[in-house]
KEKE-3310 file (N, C-alpha, C; in steps of 0.2 Angstrom, whole numbers, plus 5000, padded with zeros to 4 digits):
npx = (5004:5001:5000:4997:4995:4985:4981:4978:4968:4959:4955:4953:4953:4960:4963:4975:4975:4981:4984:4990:4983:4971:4965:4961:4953:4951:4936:4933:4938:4943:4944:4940:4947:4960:4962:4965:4977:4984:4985:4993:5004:5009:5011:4998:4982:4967:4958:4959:4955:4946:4936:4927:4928:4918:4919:4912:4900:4904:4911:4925:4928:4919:4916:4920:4917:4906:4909:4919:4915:4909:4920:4924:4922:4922:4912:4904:4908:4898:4887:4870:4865:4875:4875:4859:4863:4873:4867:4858:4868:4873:4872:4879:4872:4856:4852:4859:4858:4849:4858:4866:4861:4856:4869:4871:4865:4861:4876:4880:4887:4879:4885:4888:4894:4898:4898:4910:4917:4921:4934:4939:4955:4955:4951:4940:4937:4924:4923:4912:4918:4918:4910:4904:4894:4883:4887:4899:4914:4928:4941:4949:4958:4964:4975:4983:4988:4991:4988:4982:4976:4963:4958:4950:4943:4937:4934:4937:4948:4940:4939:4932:4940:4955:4956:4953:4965:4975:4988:4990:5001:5001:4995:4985:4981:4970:4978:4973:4974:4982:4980:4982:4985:4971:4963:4969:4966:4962:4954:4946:4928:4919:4911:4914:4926:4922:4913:4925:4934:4926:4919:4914:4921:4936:4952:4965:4983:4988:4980:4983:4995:4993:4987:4996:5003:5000:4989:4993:4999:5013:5015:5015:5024:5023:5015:5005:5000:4987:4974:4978:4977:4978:4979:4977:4987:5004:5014:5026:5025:5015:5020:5033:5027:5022:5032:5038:5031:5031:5042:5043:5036:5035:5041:5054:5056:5057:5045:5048:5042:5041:5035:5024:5021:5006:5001:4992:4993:5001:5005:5010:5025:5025:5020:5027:5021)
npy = (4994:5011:5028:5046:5061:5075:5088:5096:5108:5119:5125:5112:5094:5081:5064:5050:5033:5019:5004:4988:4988:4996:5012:5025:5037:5045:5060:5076:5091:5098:5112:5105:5105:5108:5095:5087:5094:5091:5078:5074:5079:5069:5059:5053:5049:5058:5048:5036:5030:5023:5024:5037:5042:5049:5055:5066:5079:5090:5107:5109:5097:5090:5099:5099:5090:5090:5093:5089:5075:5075:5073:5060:5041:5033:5027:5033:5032:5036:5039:5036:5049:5057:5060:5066:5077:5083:5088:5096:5105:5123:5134:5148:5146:5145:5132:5125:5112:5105:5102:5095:5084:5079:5075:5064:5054:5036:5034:5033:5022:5017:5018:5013:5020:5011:4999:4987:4989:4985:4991:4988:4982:4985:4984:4993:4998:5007:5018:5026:5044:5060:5075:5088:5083:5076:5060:5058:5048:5040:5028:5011:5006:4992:4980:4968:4963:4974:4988:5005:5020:5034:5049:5065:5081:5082:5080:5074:5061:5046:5031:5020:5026:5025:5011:5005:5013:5005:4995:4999:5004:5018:5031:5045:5060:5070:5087:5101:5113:5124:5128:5137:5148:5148:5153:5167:5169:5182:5183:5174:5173:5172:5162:5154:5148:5143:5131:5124:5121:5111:5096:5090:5096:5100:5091:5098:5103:5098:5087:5079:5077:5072:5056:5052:5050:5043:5036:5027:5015:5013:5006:5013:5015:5029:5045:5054:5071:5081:5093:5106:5123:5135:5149:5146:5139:5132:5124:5121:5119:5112:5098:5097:5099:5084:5077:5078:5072:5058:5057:5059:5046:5032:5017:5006:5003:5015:5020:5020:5030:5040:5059:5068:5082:5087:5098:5112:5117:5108:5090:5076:5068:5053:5041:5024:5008)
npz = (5000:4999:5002:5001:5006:4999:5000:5014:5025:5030:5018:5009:5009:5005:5002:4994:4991:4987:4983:4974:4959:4962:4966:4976:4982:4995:5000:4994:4993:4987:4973:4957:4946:4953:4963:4951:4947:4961:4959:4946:4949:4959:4952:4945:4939:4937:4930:4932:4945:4955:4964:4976:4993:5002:5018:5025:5026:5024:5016:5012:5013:5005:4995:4982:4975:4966:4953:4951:4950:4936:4927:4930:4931:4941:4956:4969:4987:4999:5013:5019:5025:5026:5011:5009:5018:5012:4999:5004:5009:5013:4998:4989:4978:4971:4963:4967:4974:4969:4957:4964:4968:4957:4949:4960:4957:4950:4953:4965:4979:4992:5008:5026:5043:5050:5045:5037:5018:5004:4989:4974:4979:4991:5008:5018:5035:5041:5058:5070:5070:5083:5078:5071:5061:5050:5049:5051:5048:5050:5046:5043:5033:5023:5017:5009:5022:5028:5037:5037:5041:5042:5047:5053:5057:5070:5086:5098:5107:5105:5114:5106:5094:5098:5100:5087:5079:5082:5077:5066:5052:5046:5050:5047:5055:5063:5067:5072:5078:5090:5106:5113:5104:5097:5105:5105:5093:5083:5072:5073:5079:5093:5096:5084:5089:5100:5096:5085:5098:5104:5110:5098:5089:5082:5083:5094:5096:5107:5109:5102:5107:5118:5118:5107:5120:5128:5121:5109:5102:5094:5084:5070:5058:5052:5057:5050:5051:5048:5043:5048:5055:5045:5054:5069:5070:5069:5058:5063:5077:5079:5075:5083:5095:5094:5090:5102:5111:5107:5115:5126:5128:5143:5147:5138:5127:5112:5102:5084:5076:5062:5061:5052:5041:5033:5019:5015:5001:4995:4988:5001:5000:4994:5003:5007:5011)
capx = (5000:5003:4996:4997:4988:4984:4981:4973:4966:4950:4954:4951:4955:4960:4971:4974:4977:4983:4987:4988:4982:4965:4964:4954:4952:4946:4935:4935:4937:4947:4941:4941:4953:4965:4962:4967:4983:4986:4984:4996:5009:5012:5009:4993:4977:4959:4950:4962:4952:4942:4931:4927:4924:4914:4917:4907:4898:4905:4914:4932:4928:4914:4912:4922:4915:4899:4913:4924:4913:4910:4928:4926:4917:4919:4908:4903:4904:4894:4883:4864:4865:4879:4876:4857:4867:4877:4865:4858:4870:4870:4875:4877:4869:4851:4850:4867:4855:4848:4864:4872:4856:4858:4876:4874:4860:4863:4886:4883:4887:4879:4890:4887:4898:4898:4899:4915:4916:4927:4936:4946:4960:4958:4945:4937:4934:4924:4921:4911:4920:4913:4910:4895:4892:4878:4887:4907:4918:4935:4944:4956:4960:4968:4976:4989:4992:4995:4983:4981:4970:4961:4953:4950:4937:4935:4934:4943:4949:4936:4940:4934:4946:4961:4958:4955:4971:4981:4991:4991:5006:5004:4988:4983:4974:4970:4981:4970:4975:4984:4973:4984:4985:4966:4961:4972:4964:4958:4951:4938:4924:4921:4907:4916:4932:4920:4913:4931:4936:4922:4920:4913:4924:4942:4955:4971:4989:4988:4975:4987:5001:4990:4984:5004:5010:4996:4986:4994:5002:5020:5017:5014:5029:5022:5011:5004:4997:4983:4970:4981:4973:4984:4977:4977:4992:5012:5019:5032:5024:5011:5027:5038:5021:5019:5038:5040:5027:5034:5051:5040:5032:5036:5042:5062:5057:5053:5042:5054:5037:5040:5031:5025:5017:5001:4999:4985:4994:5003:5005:5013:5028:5024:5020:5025:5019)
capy = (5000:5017:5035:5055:5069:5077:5094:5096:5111:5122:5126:5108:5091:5074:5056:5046:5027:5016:4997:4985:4992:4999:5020:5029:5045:5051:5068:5081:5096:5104:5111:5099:5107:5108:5090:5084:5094:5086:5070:5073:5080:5063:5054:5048:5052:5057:5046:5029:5030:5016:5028:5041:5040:5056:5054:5069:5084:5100:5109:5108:5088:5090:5104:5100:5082:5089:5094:5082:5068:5076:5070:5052:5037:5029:5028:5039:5027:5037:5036:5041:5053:5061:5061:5070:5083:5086:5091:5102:5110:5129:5137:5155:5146:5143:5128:5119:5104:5100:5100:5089:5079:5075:5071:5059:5048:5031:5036:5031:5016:5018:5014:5011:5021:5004:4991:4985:4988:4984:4994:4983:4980:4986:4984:5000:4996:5014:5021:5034:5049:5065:5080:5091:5083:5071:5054:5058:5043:5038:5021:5009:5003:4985:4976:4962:4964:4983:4992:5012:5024:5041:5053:5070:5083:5076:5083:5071:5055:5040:5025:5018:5029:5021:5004:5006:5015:5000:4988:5001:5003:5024:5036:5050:5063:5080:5089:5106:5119:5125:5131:5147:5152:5146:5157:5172:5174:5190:5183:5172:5176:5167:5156:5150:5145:5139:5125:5122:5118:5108:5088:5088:5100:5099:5089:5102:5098:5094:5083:5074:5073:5064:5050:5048:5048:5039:5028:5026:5007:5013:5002:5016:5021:5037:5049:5062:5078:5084:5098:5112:5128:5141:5154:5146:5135:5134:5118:5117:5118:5104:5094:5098:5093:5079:5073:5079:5067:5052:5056:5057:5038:5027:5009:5002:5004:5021:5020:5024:5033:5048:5062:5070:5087:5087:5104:5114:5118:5104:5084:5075:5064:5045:5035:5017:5003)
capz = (5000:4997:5001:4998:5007:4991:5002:5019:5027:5030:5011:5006:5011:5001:5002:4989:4995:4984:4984:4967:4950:4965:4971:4978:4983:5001:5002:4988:4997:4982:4967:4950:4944:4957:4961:4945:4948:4963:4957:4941:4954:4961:4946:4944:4935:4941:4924:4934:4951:4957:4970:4979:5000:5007:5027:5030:5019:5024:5010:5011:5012:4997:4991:4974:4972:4959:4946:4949:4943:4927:4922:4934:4929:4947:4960:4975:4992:5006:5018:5016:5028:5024:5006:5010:5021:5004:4994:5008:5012:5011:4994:4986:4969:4973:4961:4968:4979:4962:4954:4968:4967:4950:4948:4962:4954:4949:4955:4972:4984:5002:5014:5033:5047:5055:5040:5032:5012:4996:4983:4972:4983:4998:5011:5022:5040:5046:5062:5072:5076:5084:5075:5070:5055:5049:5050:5049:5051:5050:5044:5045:5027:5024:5009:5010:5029:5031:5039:5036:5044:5040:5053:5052:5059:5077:5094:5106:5105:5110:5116:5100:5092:5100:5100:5079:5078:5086:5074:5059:5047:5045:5052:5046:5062:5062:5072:5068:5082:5098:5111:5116:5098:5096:5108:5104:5087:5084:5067:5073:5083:5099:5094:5081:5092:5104:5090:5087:5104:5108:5110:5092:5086:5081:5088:5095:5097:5111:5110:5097:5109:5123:5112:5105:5124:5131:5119:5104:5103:5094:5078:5066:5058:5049:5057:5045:5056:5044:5044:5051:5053:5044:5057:5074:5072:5066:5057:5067:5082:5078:5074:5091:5101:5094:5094:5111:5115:5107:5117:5134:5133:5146:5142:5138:5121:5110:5096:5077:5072:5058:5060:5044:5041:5027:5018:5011:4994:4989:4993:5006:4997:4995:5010:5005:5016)
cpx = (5004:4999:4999:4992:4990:4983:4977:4975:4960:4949:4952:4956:4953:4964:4968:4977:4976:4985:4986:4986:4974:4970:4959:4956:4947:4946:4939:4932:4940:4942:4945:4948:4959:4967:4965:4975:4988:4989:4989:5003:5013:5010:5002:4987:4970:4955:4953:4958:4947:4936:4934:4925:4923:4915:4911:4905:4901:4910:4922:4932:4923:4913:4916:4919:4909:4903:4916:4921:4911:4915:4928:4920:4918:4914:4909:4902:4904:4890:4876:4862:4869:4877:4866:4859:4870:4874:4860:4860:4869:4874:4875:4872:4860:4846:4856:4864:4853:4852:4868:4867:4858:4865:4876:4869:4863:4873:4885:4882:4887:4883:4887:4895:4902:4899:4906:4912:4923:4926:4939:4947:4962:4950:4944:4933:4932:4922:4918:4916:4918:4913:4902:4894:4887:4880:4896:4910:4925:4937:4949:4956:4965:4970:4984:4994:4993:4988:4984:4976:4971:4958:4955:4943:4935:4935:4938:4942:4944:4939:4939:4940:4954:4961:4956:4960:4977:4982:4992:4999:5007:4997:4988:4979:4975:4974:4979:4974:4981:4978:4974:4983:4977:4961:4963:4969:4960:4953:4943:4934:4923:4916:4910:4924:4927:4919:4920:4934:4932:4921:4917:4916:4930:4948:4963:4979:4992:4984:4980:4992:4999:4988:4990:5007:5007:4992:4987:4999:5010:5021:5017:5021:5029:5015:5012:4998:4994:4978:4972:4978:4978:4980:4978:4980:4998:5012:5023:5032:5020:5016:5030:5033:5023:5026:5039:5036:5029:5040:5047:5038:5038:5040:5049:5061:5053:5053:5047:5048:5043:5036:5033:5021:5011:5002:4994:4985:4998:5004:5009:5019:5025:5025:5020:5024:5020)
cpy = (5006:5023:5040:5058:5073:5086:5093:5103:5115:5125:5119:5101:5086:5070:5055:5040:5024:5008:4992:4990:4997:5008:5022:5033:5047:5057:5072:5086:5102:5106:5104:5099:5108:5101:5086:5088:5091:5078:5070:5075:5072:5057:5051:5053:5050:5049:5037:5031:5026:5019:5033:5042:5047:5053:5060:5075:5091:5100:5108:5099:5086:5091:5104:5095:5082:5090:5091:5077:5071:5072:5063:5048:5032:5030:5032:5034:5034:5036:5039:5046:5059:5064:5066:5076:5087:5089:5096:5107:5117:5133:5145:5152:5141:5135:5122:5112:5100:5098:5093:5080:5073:5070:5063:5054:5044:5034:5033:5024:5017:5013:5016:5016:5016:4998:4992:4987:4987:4989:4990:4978:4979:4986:4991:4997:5004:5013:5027:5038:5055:5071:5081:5087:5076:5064:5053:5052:5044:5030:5020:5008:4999:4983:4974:4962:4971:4985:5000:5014:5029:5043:5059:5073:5079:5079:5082:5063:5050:5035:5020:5019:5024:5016:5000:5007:5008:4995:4991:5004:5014:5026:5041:5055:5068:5082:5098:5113:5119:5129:5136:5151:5154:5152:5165:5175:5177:5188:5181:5174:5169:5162:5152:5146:5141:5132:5120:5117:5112:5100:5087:5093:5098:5099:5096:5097:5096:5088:5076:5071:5068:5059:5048:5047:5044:5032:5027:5020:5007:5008:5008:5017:5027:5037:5055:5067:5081:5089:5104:5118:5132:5147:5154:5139:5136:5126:5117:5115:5112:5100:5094:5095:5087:5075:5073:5072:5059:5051:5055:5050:5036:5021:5009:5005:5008:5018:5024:5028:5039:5050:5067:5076:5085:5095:5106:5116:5114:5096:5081:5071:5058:5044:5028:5013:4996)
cpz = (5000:4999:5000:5000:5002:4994:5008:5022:5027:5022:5006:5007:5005:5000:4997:4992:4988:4987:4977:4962:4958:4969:4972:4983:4990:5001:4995:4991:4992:4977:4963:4948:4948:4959:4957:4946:4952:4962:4954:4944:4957:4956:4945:4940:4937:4936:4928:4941:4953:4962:4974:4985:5000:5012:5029:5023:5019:5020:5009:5015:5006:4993:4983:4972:4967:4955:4944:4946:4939:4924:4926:4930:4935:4950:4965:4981:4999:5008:5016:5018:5028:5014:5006:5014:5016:5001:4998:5009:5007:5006:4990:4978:4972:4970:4962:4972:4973:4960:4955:4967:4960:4949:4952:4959:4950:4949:4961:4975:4990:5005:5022:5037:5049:5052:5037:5024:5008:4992:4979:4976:4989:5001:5017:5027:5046:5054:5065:5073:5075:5081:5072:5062:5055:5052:5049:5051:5050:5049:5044:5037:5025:5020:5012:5019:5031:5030:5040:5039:5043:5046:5053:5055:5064:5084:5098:5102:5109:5110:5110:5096:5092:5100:5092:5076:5079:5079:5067:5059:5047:5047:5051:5052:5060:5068:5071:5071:5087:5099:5111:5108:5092:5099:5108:5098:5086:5078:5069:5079:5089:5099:5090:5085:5099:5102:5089:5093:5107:5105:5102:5087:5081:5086:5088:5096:5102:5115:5107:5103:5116:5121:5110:5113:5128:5129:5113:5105:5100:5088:5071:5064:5055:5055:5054:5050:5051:5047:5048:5049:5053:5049:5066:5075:5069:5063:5063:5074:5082:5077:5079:5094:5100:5093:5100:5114:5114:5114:5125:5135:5138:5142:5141:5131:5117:5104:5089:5072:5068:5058:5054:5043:5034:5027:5015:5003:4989:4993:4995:5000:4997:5001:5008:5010:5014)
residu = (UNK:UNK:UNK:UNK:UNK:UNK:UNK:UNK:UNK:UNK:UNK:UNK:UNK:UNK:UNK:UNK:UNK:UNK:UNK:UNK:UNK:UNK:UNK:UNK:UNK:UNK:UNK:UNK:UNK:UNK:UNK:UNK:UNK:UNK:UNK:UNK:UNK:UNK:UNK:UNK:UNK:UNK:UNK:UNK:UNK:UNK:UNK:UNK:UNK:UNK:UNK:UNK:UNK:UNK:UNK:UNK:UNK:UNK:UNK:UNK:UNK:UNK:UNK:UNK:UNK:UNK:UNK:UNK:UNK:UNK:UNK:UNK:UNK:UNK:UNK:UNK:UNK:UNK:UNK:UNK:UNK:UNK:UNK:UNK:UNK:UNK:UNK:UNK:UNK:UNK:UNK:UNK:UNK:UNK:UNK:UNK:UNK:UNK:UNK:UNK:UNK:UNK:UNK:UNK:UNK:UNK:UNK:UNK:UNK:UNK:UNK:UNK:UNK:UNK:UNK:UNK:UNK:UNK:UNK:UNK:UNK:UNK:UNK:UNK:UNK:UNK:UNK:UNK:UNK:UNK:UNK:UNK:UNK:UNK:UNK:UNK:UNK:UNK:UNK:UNK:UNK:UNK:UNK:UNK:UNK:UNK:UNK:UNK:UNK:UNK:UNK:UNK:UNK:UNK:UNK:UNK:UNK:UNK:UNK:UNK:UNK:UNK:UNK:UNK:UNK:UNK:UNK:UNK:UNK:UNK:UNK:UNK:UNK:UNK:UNK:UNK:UNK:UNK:UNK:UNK:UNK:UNK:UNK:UNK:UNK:UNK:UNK:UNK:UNK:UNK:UNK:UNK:UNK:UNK:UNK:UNK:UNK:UNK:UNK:UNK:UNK:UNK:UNK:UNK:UNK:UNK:UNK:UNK:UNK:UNK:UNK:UNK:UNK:UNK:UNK:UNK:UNK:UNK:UNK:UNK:UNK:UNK:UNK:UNK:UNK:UNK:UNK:UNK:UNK:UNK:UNK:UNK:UNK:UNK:UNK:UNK:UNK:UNK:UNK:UNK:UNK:UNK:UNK:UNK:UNK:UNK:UNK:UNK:UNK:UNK:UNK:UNK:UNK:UNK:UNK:UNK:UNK:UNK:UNK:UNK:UNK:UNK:UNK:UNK:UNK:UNK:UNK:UNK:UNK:UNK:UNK:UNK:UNK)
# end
């Protein structure tokens, strides 16, 4: 197996996970066009795509997914719930629900939060995780033994959470904020950093390093730190947390994890597995 966060942040979020001749494409949070350049950056091409996961509907996870299938001829696999939230959601063009409506007819493959599915090559094992959104999940993703996980958009870690995470090969988390820099921001308004902050919000960097010093199991050897919020956080500091954390575990023997920044402009290098 193979992956690439194709761009992650409040401007748009997408991996590509790869195993055998099957890819597939989590969350179309970019435009079409942008998308398609990511793609061509790390060699691959939108028309070769086997699917496309939605985890959740909000726009920098969907909001390019009506334009992009115009140019795809795979399928759309989410949820029923999230895929009615999609075409609800709130847009400046008064006939955009029809539009999305349309495009998804006869394209989609409902999928379950809670039900295993197939792509090809690889098998998709979701989960719940919390966040305002209709039916968001998160997954492990398995093929020939190697087990991979996505998660993004989440408030705190569940106990679920953790014991999904255990035994995977690279995980993807959001690592969105700092608290202090979260709260300093003059940009946002306090309702909205309260949202943020909140158990169905988005997970901080210090949420990341409790979870790497407390319940993360030490098999991963990549963690990618995704969904960075260019306003109420630093790279380099979501990065220092979150080694500092591995160097604090416990135990005789420290985790060889790498940790790996995602960007919101260009994508990650290969992750081979």
């Amino acid at each position: 197996m193979r992956l690439t966060v194709l761009g992650s942040g409040s401007t748009g979020n997408a991996v590509l996970i790869c195993a055998g001749a099957t890819r597939v494409l989590v969350d179309a949070g970019m435009s079409a066009k942008e998308t398609a350049r990511r793609l061509a950056l790390v060699g691959e091409d939108a028309a070769r795509l086997d699917g496309v996961i939605i985890t959740h509907e909000h726009g920098d996870h969907a909001g390019g997914l009506r334009v992009l299938l115009k140019s795809l001829e795979c399928p759309v696999y989410i949820s029923g719930a999230t895929r009615d939230a999609y075409i609800r959601e709130k847009s400046r063009h008064n006939d955009e629900p029809r539009r999305r409506a349309e495009v998804l007819r006869d394209r989609t493959e409902e999928i379950s939060s809670s039900e295993d599915f197939r792509i090809g090559e690889i098998d998709f094992h979701p989960f719940t995780i919390p966040h305002d959104a209709a039916d968001n999940f998160g997954f492990v993703a398995t093929a020939g033994g190697v087990r991979v996980a996505t998660l993004m958009d989440f408030g705190h870690v569940t106990t679920l959470i953790t014991e999904r995470l255990r035994g995977c090969a690279a995980i993807v988390i959001e690592s969105n904020h700092s608290r202090d820099m979260l709260k300093a921001c003059d940009v946002y308004p306090w309702e909205l950093k309260q949202r943020i902050l909140s158990r169905t919000g988005h997970l901080s960097n210090e949420d990341v390093a409790v979870w790497l010093r407390d319940g993360f199991d030490g098999c991963a050897d990549h963690v990618v730190l995704a969904h960075l919020s260019q306003r109420a956080n630093n790279p380099d500091l979501a990065k220092f947390t979150a080694e500092s954390a591995l160097r604090e575990r416990g135990g005789l023997f420290q985790p060889a994890t790498r940790i790996t920044l995602s960007h919101h402009k260009e994508p990650t290098p290969w992750i081979e597995l």
